[in-house]
C-alpha positions in Angstrom: 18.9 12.4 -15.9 15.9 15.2 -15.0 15.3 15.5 -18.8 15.1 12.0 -19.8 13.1 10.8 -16.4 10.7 13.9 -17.6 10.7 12.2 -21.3 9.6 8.4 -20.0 7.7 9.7 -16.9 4.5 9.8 -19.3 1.2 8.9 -17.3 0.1 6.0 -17.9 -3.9 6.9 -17.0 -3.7 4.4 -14.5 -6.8 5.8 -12.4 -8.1 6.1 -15.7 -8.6 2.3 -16.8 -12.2 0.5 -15.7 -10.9 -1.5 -13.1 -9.0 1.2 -11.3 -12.3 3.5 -11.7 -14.2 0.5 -10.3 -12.4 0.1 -7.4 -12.1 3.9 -6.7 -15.8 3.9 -6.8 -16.2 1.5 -4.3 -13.6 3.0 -1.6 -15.4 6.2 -2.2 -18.5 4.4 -0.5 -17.1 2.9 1.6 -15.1 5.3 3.0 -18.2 7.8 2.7 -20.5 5.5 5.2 -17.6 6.5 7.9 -17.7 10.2 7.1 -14.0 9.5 6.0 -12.4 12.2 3.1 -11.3 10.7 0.1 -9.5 11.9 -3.3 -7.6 10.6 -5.5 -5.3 13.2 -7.3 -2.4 10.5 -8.2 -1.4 7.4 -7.8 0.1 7.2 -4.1 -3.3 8.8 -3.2 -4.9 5.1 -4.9 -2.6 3.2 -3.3 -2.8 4.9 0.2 -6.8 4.9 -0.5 -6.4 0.9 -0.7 -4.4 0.2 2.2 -7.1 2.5 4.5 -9.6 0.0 2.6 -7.8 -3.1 3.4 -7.7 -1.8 6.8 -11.3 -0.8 7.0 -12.1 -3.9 6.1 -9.7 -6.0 8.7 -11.0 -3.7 11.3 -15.2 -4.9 11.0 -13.8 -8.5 10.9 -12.2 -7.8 14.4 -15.5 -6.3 15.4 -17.8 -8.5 14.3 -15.9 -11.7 15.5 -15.5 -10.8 19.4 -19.3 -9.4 19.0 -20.1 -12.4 17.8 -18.2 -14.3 20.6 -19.4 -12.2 22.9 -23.4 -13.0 22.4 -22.1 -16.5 22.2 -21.1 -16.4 25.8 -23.7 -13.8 26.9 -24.3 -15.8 30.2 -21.2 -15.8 31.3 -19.7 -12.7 29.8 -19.8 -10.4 32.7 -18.1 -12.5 35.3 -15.0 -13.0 32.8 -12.4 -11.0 33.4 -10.4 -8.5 31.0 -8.1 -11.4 30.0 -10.4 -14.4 29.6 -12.6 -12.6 27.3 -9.7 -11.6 25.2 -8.5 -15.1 25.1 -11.7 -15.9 23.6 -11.8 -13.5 20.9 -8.8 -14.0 19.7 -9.2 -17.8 19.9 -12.7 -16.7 18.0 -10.5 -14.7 15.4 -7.9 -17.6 14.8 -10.3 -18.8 11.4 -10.2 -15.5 10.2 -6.8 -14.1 10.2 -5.6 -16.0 7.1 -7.9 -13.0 5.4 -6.7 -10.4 6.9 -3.4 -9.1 5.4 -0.9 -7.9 7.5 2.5 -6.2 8.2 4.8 -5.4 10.7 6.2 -2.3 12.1 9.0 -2.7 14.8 8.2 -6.2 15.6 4.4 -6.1 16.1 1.8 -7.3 13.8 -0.4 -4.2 12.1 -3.6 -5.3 10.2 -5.1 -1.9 10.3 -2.7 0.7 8.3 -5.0 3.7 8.8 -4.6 3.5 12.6 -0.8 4.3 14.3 0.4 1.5 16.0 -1.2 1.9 19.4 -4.6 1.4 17.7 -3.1 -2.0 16.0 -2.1 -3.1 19.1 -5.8 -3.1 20.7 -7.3 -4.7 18.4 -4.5 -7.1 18.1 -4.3 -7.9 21.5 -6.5 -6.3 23.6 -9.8 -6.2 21.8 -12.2 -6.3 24.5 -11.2 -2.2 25.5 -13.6 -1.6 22.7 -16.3 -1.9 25.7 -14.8 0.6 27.4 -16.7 4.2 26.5 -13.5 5.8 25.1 -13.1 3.1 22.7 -16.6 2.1 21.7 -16.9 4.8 19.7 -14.1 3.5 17.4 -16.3 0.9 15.7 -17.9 4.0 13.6 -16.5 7.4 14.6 -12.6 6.9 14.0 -11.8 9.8 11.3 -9.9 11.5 13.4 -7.6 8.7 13.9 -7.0 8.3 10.5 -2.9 8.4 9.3 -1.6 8.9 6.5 -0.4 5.2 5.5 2.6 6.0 3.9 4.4 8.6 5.9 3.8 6.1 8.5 4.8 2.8 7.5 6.2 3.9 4.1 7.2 0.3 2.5 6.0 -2.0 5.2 2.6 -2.6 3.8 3.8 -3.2 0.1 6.8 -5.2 1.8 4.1 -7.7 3.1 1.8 -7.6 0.0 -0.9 -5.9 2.3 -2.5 -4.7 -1.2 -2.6 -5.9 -4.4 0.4 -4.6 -5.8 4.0 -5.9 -6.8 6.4 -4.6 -4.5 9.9 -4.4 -6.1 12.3 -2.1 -4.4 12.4 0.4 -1.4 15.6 2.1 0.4 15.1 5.4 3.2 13.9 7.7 0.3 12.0 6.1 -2.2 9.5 3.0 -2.7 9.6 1.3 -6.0 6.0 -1.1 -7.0 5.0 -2.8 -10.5 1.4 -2.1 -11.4 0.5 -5.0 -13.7 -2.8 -2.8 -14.8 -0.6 -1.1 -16.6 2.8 -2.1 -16.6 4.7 0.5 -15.2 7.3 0.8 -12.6 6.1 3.7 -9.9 8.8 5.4 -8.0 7.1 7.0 -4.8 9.5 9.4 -2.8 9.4 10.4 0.8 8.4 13.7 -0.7 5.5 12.8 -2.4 7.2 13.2 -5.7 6.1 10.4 -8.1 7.9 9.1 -11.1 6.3 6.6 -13.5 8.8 3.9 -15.8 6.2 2.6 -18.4 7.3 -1.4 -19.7 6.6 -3.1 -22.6 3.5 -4.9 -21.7 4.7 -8.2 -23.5 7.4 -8.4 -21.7 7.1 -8.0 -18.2 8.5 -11.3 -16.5 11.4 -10.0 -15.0 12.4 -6.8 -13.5 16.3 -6.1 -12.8 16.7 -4.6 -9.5 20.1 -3.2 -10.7 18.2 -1.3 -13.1 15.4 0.1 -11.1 18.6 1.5 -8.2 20.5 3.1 -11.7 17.8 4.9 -12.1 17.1 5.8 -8.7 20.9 7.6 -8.2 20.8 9.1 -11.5 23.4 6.6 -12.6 23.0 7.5 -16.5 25.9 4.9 -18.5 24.9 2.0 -15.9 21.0 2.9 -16.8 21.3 3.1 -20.4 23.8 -0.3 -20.7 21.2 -2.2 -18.8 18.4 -1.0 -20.8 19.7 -1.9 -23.8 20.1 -5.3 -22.4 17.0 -5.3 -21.1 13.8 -7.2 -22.6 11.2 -4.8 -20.6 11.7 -1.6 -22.8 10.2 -1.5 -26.7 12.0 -0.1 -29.8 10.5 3.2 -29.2 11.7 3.9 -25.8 14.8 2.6 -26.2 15.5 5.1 -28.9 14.1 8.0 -26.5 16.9 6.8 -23.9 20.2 6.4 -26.4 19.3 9.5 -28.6 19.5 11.3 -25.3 22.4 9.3 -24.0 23.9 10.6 -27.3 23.6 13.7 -26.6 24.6 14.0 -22.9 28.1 12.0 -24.4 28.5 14.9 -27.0 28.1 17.3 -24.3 31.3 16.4 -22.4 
C-alpha cells in the first residue's frame, strides 16, 4: 500500500491555515520569553509545540498560586514546616486544577509534558522545593529540562485530551488524531514518520476504527471494502483508491 498511502498522503497546509499560523505565532513568544527553541517543520512539531505550551502554561499557575499563598501567610510562613506549607498550596491550587489539563503516566498525575516525570511530581506534590536554590531557578531557567513530549509520553497526552485535538487511535508504534482544522486523519509513528488521510469535510461525524487499523497493517482488500462503505471519503478519492485497488488485483 506505499504507493497509494503516497497518492492520499497529500498535505493538507495544515500550519498553513490562519488559525494554525495564529497560534504558532503566539507559542513562538511565548516560548521565546523562556529562551526556549522552537520550529515547526511538520505537524508533530505543532502538536508537540502545543503540549510544551499547555505545560508552560500549567506550570505559572502552580507558581503563582503557592506564591500567592505564600505572601498570604507571610507571618507565619517560616515556622511551617516542609509539609504544612505544601498542604496549603495545594489546598490553594484545588480552584485551579479544573484548568489545568492533565494526563497520566504510570499512575501519577503529569500536568507539565515538557518536564519528565520527576519534575511533574514536584510540582504536583511537593511544590514548596521550588524555595530550595536548586529549584528556584526552575520558575524561568528550565530549557534544559525540556523533553521531547512525544518520545516521552507518546499517546498519553492526546489520550487525556491535554490539547485540543481528537484523539482517535494509538497501539506501540503509531498514534492516530483527527484535526478538525482540516479534516484529516494524522498518523504519527514512533519514528517520526507522518502520514496524513485527508476526509471529506462534510462528512466527518464518524470515524471507523476498523478502518483507521486497515490502514495501519497495510491491510489493502479490508481498506478498500471499508472505504467504499464509508461516508468520510468523496468521489474523487474513492476513485484514487479502487483504480489502484484495480490494478494491484490485475497484478496477481
Amino acid at each position: 500500500m506505499k504507493k497509494l498511502k503516497n497518492k492520499l498522503n497529500k498535505n493538507q497546509k495544515l500550519l498553513r491555515t490562519k488559525t494554525v499560523k495564529i497560534t504558532c505565532k503566539d507559542i513562538k513568544n511565548l516560548f521565546k520569553s523562556y529562551h526556549l527553541k522552537c520550529q515547526f517543520k511538520n505537524e508533530l512539531d505543532y502538536y508537540n509545540n502545543l503540549c510544551i505550551a499547555q505545560g508552560i502554561k500549567n506550570k505559572k499557575i502552580y507558581e503563582k498560586v503557592y506564591e500567592d499563598n505564600r505572601q498570604d501567610l507571610l507571618e507565619l510562613w517560616d515556622s511551617l514546616d516542609r509539609n504544612k506549607k505544601n498542604f496549603f498550596a495545594n489546598q490553594a491550587l484545588e480552584k485551579y486544577l479544573s484548568k489545568m489539563p492533565f494526563f497520566e503516566y504510570e499512575h501519577k498525575i503529569c500536568r507539565l509534558a515538557m518536564f519528565e516525570p520527576l519534575f511533574n511530581s514536584l510540582y504536583e506534590n511537593n511544590i514548596v522545593v521550588l524555595e530550595l536554590p536548586q529549584y528556584f531557578k526552575l520558575r524561568n531557567d528550565f530549557q534544559k529540562h525540556v523533553i521531547d513530549p512525544f518520545k516521552t509520553y507518546f499517546d498519553l497526552p492526546y489520550r487525556y485530551h491535554y490539547i485540543n485535538v481528537v484523539y482517535i487511535y494509538s497501539n506501540d508504534e503509531v498514534l492516530v488524531l483527527y484535526e478538525k482544522l482540516n479534516t484529516s486523519l494524522y498518523f504519527f509513528y514512533k519514528n517520526k514518520t507522518i502520514e496524513v488521510l485527508g476526509l471529506d469535510e462534510k462528512l466527518i461525524n464518524k470515524i471507523d476504527l476498523a478502518l483507521v487499523k486497515s490502514y495501519i497493517s497495510n491491510d489493502l482488500t479490508t481498506f478498500v471494502t471499508l472505504v467504499n462503505q464509508s461516508t468520510l471519503f468523496n468521489t474523487k478519492t474513492k476513485t484514487i483508491i479502487n483504480k489502484y485497488y484495480r490494478k494491484k488485483s490485475n497484478e496477481k
